[in-house]
N, C-alpha and C positions, 0 to 999 in steps of 0.2 A: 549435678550429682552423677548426673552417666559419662560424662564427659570424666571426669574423676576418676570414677568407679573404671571407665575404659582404658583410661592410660595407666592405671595402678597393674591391671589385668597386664598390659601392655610391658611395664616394667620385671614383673616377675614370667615372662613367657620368655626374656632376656636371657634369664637366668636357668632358668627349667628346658624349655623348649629350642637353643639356639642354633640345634640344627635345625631346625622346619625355618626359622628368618635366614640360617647361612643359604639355604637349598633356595627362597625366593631370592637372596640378593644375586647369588650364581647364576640362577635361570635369566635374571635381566640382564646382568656381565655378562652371558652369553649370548642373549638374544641380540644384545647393541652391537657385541664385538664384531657380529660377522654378518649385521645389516648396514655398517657405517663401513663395507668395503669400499664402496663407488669414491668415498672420499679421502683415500689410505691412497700413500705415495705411490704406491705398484700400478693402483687401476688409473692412478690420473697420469703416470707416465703411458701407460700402455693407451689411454686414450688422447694423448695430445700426440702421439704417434698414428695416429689413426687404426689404431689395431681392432678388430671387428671381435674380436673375443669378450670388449669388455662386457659388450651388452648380452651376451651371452650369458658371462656369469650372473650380472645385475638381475638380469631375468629367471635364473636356476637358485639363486638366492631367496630369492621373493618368493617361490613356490616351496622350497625347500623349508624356507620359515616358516610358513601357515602349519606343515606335518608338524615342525618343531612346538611352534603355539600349542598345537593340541596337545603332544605328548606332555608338554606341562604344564597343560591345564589340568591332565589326567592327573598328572604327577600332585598336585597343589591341591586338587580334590579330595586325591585318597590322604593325604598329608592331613588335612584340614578333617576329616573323617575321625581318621585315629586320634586327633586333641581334642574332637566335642568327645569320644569317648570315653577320654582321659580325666574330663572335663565333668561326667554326668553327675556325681553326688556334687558340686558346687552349684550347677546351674539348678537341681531341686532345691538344692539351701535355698539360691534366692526367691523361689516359687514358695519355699515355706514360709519367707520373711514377707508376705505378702504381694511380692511385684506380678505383676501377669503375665503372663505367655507371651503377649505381645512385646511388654518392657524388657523381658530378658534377647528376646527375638534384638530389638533396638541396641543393646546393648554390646550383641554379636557382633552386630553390623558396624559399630561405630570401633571396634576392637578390629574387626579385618582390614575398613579403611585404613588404621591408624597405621597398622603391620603392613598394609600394600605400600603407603606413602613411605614409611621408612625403606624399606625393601628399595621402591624405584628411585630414592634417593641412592640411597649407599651404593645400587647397581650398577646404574649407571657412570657416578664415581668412578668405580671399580672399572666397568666398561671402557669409560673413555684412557684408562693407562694400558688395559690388555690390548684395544685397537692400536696405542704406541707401539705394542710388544709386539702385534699382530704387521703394522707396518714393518716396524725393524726389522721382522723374517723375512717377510718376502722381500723388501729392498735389499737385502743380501743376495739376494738369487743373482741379480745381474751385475752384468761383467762389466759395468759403467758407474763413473761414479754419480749416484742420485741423492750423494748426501742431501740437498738443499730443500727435498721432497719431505724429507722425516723429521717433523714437526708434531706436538699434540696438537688435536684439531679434533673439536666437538663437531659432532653432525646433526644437526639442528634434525634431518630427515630422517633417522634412524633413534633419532630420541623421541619422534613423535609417532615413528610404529611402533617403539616397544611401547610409550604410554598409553598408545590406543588398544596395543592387543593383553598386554596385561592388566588396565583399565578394567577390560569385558572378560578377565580371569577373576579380577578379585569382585568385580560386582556380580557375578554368577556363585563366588564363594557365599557371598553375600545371601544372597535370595535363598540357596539350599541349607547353611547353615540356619535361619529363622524359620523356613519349613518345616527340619528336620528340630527343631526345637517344638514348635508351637503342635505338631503331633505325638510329642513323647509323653506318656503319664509318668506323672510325681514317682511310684510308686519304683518304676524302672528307673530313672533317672537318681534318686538314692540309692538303693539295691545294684547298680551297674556295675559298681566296680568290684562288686562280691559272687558275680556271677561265674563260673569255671568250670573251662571243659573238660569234658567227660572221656577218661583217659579208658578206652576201651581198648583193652590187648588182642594183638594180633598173633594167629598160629604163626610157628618158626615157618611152616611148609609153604606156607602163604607167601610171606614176606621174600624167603630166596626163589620161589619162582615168580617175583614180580623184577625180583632183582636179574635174575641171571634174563629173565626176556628182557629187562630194557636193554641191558649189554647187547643182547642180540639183535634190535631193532637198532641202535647204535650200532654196531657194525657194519648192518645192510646199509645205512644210510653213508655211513662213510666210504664202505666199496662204490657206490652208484655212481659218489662224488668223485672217487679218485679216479675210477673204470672209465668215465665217459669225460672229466673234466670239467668244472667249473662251467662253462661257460656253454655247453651242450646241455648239463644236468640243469641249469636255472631254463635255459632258452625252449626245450622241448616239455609239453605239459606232463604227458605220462612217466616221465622221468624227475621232473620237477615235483611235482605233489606226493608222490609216496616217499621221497627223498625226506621233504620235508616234515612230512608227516610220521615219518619212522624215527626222526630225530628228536622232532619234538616228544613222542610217544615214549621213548626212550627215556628222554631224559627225564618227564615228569611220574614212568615206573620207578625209576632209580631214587630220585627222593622220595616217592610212598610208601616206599620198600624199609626205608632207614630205620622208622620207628618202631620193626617187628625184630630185624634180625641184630640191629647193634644194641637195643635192651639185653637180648638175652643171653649176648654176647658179654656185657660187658658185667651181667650177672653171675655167670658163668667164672668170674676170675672175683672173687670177694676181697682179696687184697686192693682191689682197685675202683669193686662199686662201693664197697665201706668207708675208702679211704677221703679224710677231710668230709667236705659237704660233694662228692661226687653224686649219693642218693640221691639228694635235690636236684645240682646242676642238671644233670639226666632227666631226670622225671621233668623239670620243667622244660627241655629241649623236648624230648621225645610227647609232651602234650601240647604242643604248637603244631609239630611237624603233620599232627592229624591234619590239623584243619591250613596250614602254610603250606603243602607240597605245593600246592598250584603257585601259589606267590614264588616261591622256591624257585620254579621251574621259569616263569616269568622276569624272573632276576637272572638266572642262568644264561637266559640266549641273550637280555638286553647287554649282560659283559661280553657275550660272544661277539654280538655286531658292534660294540663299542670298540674290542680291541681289532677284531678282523677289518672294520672301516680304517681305523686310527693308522693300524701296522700297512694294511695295503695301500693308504693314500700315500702315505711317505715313501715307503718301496717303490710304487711309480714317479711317487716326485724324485726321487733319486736316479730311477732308471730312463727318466727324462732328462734328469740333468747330463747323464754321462753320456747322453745321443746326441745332445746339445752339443758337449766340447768333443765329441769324435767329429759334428758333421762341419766345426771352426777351429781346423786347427791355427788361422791365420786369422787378422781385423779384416783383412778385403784382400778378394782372390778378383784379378781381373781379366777375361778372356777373349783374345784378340780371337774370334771363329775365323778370320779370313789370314791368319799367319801363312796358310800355304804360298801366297801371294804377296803380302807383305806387312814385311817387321815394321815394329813402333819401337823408340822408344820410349820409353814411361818415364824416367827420369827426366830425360831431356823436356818429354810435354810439360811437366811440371813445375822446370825451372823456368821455363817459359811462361807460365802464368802466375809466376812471382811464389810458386811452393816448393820451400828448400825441403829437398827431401832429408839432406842430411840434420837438417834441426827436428822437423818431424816424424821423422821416422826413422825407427829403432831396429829395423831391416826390411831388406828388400830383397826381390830374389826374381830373374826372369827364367820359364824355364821353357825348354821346346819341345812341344811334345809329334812324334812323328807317325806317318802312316807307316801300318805294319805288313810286311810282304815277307810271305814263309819261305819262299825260296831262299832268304837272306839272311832270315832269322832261325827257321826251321819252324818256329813253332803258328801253326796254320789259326787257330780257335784263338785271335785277337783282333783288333783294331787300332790299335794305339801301340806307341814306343816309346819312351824312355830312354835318357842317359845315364848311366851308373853314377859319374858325377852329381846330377841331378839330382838325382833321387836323394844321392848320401845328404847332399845340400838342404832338402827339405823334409827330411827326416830329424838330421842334426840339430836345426830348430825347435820342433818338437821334445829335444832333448830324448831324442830314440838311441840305436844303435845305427850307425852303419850297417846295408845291404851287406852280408856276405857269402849269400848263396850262389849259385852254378850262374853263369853266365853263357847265351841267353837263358832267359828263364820268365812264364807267365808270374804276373802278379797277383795272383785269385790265392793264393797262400799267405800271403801279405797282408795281415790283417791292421791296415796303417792306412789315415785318410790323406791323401795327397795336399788337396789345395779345399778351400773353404767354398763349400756350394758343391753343385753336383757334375763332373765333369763328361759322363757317360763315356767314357773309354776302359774298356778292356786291353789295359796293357801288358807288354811286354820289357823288360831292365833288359836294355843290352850297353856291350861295350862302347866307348867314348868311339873310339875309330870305325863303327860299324853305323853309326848314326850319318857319317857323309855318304853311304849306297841308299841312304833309304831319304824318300821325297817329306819335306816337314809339312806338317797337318792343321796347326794350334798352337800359336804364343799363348802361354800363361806366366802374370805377374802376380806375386803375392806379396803382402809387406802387413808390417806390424807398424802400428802407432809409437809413439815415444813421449806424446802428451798424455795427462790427466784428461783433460778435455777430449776424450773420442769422438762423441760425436758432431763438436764443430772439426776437429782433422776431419774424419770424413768429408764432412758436406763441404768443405773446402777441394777436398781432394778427389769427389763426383764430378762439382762443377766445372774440372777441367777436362776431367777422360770421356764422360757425355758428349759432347762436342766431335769425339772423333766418330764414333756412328755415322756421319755424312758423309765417310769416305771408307772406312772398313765395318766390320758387324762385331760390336763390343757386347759384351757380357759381364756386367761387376756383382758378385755376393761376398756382405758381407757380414761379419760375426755378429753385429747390433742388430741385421735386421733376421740372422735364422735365429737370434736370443730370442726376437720382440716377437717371432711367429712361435715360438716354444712356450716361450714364458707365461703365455697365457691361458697352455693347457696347466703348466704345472700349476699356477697359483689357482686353478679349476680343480685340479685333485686336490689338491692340499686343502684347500679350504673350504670343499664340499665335505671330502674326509674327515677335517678336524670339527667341522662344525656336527654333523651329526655322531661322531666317534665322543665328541663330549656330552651332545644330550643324550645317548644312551647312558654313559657311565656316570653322569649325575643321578636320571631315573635310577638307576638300579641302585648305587649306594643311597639316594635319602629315601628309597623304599625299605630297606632293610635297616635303617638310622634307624626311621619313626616306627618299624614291628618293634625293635627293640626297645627305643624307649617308653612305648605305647605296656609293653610286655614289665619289662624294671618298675614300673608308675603301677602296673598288677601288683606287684610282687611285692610292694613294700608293706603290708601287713605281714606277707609271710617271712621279713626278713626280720620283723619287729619280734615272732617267736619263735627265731631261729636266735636271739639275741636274749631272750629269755629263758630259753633252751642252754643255753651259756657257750653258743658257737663266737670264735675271737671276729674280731671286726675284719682281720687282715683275710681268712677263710672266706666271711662274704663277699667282699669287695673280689676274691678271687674268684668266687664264683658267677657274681656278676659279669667279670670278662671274659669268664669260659663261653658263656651263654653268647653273649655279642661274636667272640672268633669263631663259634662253631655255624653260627647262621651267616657268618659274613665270609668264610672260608670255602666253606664246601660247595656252593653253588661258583663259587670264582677257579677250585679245583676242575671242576666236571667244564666250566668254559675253557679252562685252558686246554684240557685235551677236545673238545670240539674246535677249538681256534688251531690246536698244530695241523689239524686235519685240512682243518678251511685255508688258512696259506698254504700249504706244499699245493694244494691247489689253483688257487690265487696267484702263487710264483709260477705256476706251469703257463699260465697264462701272458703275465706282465714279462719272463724271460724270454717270451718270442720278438720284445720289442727291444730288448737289451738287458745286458746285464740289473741282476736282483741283490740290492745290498741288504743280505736278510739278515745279517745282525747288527746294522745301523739302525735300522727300521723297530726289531724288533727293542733293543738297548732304547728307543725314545719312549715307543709304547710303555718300554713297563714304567719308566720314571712318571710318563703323565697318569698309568696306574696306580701305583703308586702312593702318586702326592695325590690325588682325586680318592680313588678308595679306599688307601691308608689312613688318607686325612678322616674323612666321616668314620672309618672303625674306631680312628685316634679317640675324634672329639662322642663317638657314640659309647664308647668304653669308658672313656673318665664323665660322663653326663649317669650313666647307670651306676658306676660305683658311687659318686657322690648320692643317688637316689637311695642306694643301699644303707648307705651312712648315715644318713638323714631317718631313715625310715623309724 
């Protein structure tokens, strides 16, 4: 019979409650996507290259997921809180049809399992295609082809942390929801859902000076931010804590402040609190906000660091990428250090160990670079020389312009990277015919691939220039291995970023799903005599969505101006390491905003007007 009676429960929570199952299936597609990296094409290239980052990440993951565990265990608690709520005149029914306290307690229990089991099914489903999605991004990053790497692949290893730490989520649901049963009186438990707060008005005098000081604690906090910058203002204590504390202070004056001065504002204009059911809509916004500022406020910062993680990881992953292809402009830069003494050449070694350069490679380019002597040049404050030919030569690759400035002339204005790798010379572009008074210093040869297959050209085209080191000091870098040392900070921002940029912005939208639909499941008595009252059905349901945009808006408002604050901060930061693509960045944030907060207003908006209709 309980078994029954559980899955019947079970069925109709499908239909009533589907945000609280979307928000558990999410949290496991989340938790799987970005614990099942070790086995995603990016980290097992970067590990059969030997790149010492991955354990880096593998390790920053695993710590990173325990905070995330909690946050949605909290998230699953307070979730599971507001449906026994929702819940109380049913669970007395059953205590009045005779079952006991214990039976109903049983009951819960076997209803949460049921809701965990579905959940870590469909999650993980869910999970193992967004890890496809998750591979596919970052195998995009590199500049090789790794198609053979991006495959779906379950991770037996990350299917068996989320079922162990969601497991001890739902069997903790478990234990508190039968406590929190087996101590409630009958009495409460029918009478619950009729109980209602107590709409105590507030002076106008009150409300704008709580309003105009949070502005004002918001301000200080933003000067502190922008005055000292980001990365002083978190690092130093006495600047860090009042910072923080003035912001948050701020923000949670600003919505306590709402329910004094926008009532009496909006009574103030009668065209507009008469108009339709705006009386109700209001009144039953402004009797939450009493007792929601704090949730309000809690929702507020969780979208601030949702978007400010999301928008800053990408921004650096972007401002890594273009460090990347400034510091390759070529596949392999290779440097003879003993040129002052003697030439090679590179073709010739080549053909000599059976490597036509002209099938493999799509160009090549030797260039000299020479000692600089002022008396010759004029110009004193360098070390290196240049031929103008040269130069044009390896620019023109690039697809630049042509040098056409003064000749001689320093390079330090020249914002163009010569050759791939780091060449430590401070040169000087001089003329073709000026290069035979000065003594040469450094052969450098550069060439690009002409195969799909990079990295066998390469290792084909090491195994012969290696060998000259026993008679000159060779130096090769090339574009696969400064990608393979980069690539594994960026997929370290990116996916530290997106992994906690998403459990905030889930926390905070199915906190404000389930007020609201905890709030609609209130209301449907008062929609039933607002319907006897002879209010049209189209007015309700209108007003049901007002209620959902006003609580899901306004705290997303107030983070957006916290979040423009927090990046121009963030960018002051990340633009010392290269350029900030802050409207790339910005343009992804808002769509994964968006589809993630849009989606739960979408599905929280049509779940309350259907409650309306119903009611």
């Amino acid at each position: 019979m309980f078994s029954k009676l559980a899955l019947r429960n079970v069925r109709r929570s499908f239909r009533d409650y589907g945000v609280y199952l979307l928000t558990l299936t999410f949290g496991v597609c989340l938790f799987y996507t970005f614990n099942s990296i070790q086995d995603q094409g990016a980290l097992v290239y970067l590990s059969n290259v030997g790149n010492p980052i991955v354990e880096a990440i593998t390790m920053l993951i695993d710590i990173f997921s325990v905070f995330v565990a909690v946050v949605l265990a909290c998230l699953i608690l307070y979730a599971n809180r507001f449906l026994l709520r929702r819940r109380k005149r049913e669970l007395g029914t059953y205590l009045l049809l005779g079952l006991s306290q214990g039976q109903v307690s049983r009951l819960l229990f076997l209803e949460t399992g049921l809701i965990g089991l579905i959940s870590l099914v469909a999650g993980l489903a869910l999970g193992v295609a967004a890890s496809f999605g998750m591979s596919a991004l970052t195998l995009s990053m590199f500049e090789i082809d790794v198609s053979d790497m991006l495959a779906v692949k379950f991770s037996s290893g990350a299917a068996g942390k989320t079922v162990l730490y969601f497991g001890i989520i739902f069997l903790l649901v478990m234990v508190l929801s039968g406590v929190q049963v087996s101590k409630a009186k009958l009495i409460d438990l029918i009478h619950g859902e009729r109980k209602n707060e107590i709409l105590k008005p507030r002076p106008l005098g009150i409300a704008v000076f709580q309003f105009v000081l949070g502005v004002v604690c918001l301000i200080a906090a933003y000067a502190i931010l922008l005055t000292f910058g980001m990365a002083l203002a978190i690092a130093v204590p006495f600047l860090c804590f009042p910072m923080l504390g003035l912001g948050t202070l701020g923000t949670l004056l600003i919505f306590r402040s709402l329910s004094g001065f926008v009532m009496k504002f909006v009574q103030g204009h009668p065209g507009l609190y008469f108009k339709n059911l705006n009386v109700f809509t209001l009144r039953q916004w402004i009797s939450k906000v009493h007792t929601t500022y704090l949730a309000q406020t809690v929702v507020c910062i969780l979208l601030l660091l949702a978007i400010g993680i999301t928008a800053s990881s990408l921004g650096l992953n972007s401002t890594l990428t273009a460090m990347t292809d400034g510091e390759a402009p070529f596949d392999i830069t290779v440097q003879n250090q003993s040129g002052d003494t003697e030439r090679i050449d590179f073709d010739a070694v080549l053909r000599e160990g059976g490597f036509d350069p002209n099938k493999e490679l799509a160009w090549s380019y030797d260039t000299m670079f020479y000692y600089n002597e002022g008396e010759i040049t004029g110009i004193e404050d360098a070390s290196g020389a240049i031929k103008v030919s040269d130069l044009d030569a390896l620019l023109t690759r690039q697809g630049k312009p042509a040098y056409s400035g003064a000749l001689p002339a320093l390079l330090e204005t020249l914002e163009d990277k010569l050759t791939t790798g780091n060449l430590n010379l401070r040169c000087v572009v001089i003329p073709d015919d000026m290069a035979d008074r000065l003594q040469p210093r450094r052969q450098v040869w550069s060439a690009d691939y002409a195969g799909e297959d990079k990295a066998e050209t390469e290792e084909q085209l090491l195994q012969l220039v290696r060998p000259l080191n026993e008679k000159v000091s060779i130096r090769s870098e090339s574009r696969l291995s400064i990608y393979g040392d980069m690539m594994g900070n960026k997929i370290l921002a990116l996916f530290l970023g997106l992994y906690l940029g998403f459990t905030f912005l889930l926390a905070a939208a199915a906190v404000l799903a389930l007020q609201q639909l905890s709030q609609a499941a209130d209301n449907t008595g008062r929609y039933t005599v607002l319907r006897r009252l002879g209010a049209e059905e189209k007015q309700m349901k209108k007003s049901a969505t007002q209620q959902v945009a006003l609580a899901f808006l306004l705290p997303l408002a107030l983070a957006l101006v916290h979040s423009v604050v927090g990046m121009k901060a963030a960018n002051d930061i990340i633009s010392t390491a290269g350029r900030v693509d802050s409207a790339a960045s910005s343009f992804v944030t808002a769509g994964v905003l968006l589809a993630v907060y849009g989606g739960y207003f979408l599905a929280t908006a049509l779940a309350c007007r259907r409650m309306a209709k119903n009611a």
